[in-house]
C-alpha positions in Angstrom: -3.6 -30.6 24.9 -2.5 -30.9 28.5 0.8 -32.6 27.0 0.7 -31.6 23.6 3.2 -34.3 23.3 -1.5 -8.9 7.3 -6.8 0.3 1.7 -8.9 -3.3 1.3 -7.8 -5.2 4.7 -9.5 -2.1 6.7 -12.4 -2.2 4.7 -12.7 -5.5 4.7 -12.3 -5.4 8.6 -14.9 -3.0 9.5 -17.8 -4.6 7.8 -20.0 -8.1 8.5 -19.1 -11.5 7.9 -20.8 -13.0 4.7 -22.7 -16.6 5.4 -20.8 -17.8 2.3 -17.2 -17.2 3.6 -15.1 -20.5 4.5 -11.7 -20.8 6.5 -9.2 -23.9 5.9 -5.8 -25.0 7.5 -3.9 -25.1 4.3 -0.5 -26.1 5.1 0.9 -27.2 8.7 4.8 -27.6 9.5 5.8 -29.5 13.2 9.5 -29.7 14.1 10.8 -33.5 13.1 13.1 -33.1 15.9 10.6 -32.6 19.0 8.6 -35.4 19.6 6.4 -34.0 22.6 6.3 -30.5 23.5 4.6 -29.8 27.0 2.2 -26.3 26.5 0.4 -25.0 29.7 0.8 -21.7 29.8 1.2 -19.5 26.6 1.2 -16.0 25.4 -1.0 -15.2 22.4 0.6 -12.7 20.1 -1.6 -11.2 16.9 0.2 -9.0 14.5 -2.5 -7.7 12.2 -3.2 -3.7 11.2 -5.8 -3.3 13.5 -6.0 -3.0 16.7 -9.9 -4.4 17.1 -8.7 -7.7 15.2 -5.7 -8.4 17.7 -7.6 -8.0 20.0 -10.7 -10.3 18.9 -8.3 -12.6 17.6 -5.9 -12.9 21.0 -8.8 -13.4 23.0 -10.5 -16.3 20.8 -7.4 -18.2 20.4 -7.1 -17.8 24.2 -10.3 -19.1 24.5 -10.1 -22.1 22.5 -7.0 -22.6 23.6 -8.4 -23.4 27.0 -10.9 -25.7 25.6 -7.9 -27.9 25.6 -6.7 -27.4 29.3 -4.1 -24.6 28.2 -4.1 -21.9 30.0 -3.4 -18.3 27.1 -2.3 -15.2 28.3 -3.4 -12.2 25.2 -0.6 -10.0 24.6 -2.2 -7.1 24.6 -3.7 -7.2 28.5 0.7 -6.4 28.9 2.1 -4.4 25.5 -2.1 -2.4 24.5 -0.5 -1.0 21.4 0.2 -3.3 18.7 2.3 -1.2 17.0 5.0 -2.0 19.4 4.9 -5.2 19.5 8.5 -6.0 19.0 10.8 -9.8 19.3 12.2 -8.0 22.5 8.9 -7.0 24.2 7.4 -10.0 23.6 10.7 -12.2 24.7 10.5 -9.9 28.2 6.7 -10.8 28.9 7.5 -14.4 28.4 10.3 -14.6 30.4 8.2 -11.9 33.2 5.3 -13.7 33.1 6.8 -17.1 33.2 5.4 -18.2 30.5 6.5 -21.5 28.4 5.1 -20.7 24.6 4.1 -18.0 22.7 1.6 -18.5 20.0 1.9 -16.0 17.3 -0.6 -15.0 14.3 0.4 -13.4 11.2 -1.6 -11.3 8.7 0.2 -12.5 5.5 -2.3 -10.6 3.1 -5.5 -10.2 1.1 -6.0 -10.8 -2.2 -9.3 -9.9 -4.4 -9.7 -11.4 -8.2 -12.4 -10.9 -10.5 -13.6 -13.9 -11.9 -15.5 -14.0 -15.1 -18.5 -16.9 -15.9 -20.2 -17.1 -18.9 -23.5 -17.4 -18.2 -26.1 -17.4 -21.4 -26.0 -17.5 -25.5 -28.0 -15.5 -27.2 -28.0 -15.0 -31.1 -29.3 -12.7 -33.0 -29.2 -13.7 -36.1 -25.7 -12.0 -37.6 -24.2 -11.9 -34.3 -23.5 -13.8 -31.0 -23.7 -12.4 -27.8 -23.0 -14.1 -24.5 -23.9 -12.6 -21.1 -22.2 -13.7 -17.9 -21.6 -12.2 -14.3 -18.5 -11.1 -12.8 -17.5 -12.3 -9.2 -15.0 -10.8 -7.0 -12.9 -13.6 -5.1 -11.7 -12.3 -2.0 -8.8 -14.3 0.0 -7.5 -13.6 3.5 -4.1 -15.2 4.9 -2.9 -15.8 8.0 0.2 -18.0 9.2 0.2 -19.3 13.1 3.6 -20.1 14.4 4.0 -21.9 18.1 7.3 -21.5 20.1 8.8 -23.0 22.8 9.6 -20.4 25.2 11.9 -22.8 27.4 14.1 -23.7 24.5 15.8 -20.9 22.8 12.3 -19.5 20.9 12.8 -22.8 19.3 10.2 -23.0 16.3 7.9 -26.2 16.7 4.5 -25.9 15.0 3.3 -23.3 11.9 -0.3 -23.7 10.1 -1.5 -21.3 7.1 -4.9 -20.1 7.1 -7.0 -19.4 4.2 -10.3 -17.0 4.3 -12.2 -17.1 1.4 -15.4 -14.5 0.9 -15.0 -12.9 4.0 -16.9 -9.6 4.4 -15.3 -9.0 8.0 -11.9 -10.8 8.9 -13.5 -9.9 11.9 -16.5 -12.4 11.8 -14.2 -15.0 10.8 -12.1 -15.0 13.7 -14.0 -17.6 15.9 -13.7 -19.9 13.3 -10.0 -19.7 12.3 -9.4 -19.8 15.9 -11.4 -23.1 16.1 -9.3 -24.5 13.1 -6.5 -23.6 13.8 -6.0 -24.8 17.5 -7.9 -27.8 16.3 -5.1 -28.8 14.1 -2.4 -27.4 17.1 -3.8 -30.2 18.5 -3.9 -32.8 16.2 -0.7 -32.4 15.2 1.8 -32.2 17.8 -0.4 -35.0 19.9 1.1 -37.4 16.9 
């Protein structure tokens, strides 16, 4: 990638990952009119409504980030409370630190359904009665948005994220981060 030519959310933070969760790219978007767009050094920038997961989630995407030679900067080593993370903070560290993207992640919301399956028939003569469980669907989102830093903020990359059955947005992290840079990478090398 050298030349890479948001009450449930804190519950669901502070407790385990389930082994049946699953994280998916779900939509991607890259700028039609940038064909190769040149990311060494970047700031990673999470805005999510807890401190813990910015900074788990900064310092995965940092770290897979450099699996591909790129060289991620967290945000919050520079700006340690989330809550003012601002456009103008975040445009002074870049320009500060020298730095020519800024990757930023989104918390775009959790959803929870409740999903009925019937399950059994049982009759009893005069009456049917069918038996079924209930399942609670749980769905974390997150959007991931890559900027050139050199020209004008200029939007060139977004990806959607999709958690499903999480227990911990937490636990997921390392995966989504291993997605999502995965497809970084995919896509703007095309």
């Amino acid at each position: 990638m050298q030349a890479i030519h948001k009450g449930g959310l804190i519950a669901l933070l502070a407790i385990g990952i389930a082994a049946c969760s699953s994280t998916s790219v779900t939509s991607t978007w890259k700028s039609p009119a940038i064909k190769t767009v040149s990311v060494h050094k970047v700031l990673v920038v999470a805005v999510v409504p807890t401190e813990s997961v910015r900074r788990n989630l900064e310092n995965e995407l940092v770290r897979e980030l450099g699996k591909q030679g790129v060289h991620g900067m967290p945000s919050y080593l520079y700006i340690e409370d989330g809550s003012s993370l601002d456009k103008d903070s975040v445009r002074s560290l870049v320009q500060t630190a020298g730095m020519d993207s800024v990757f930023i992640a989104n918390y775009l919301g959790t959803t929870h359904e409740l999903e009925y399956t019937p399950t059994t028939y049982y009759d009893f003569g005069y009456w049917n009665t069918y038996g079924g469980t209930y399942q609670e669907r749980t769905e974390v989102k997150l959007e991931f948005r890559l900027f050139d830093a050199r020209n004008q903020g200029r939007l060139v990359w977004s990806a959607t994220t999709s958690t499903l059955a999480p227990e911990s947005v937490a636990g997921a992290v390392p995966k989504v981060a291993d997605d999502v840079v995965g497809q970084l990478e995919d896509d703007i090398e095309r």
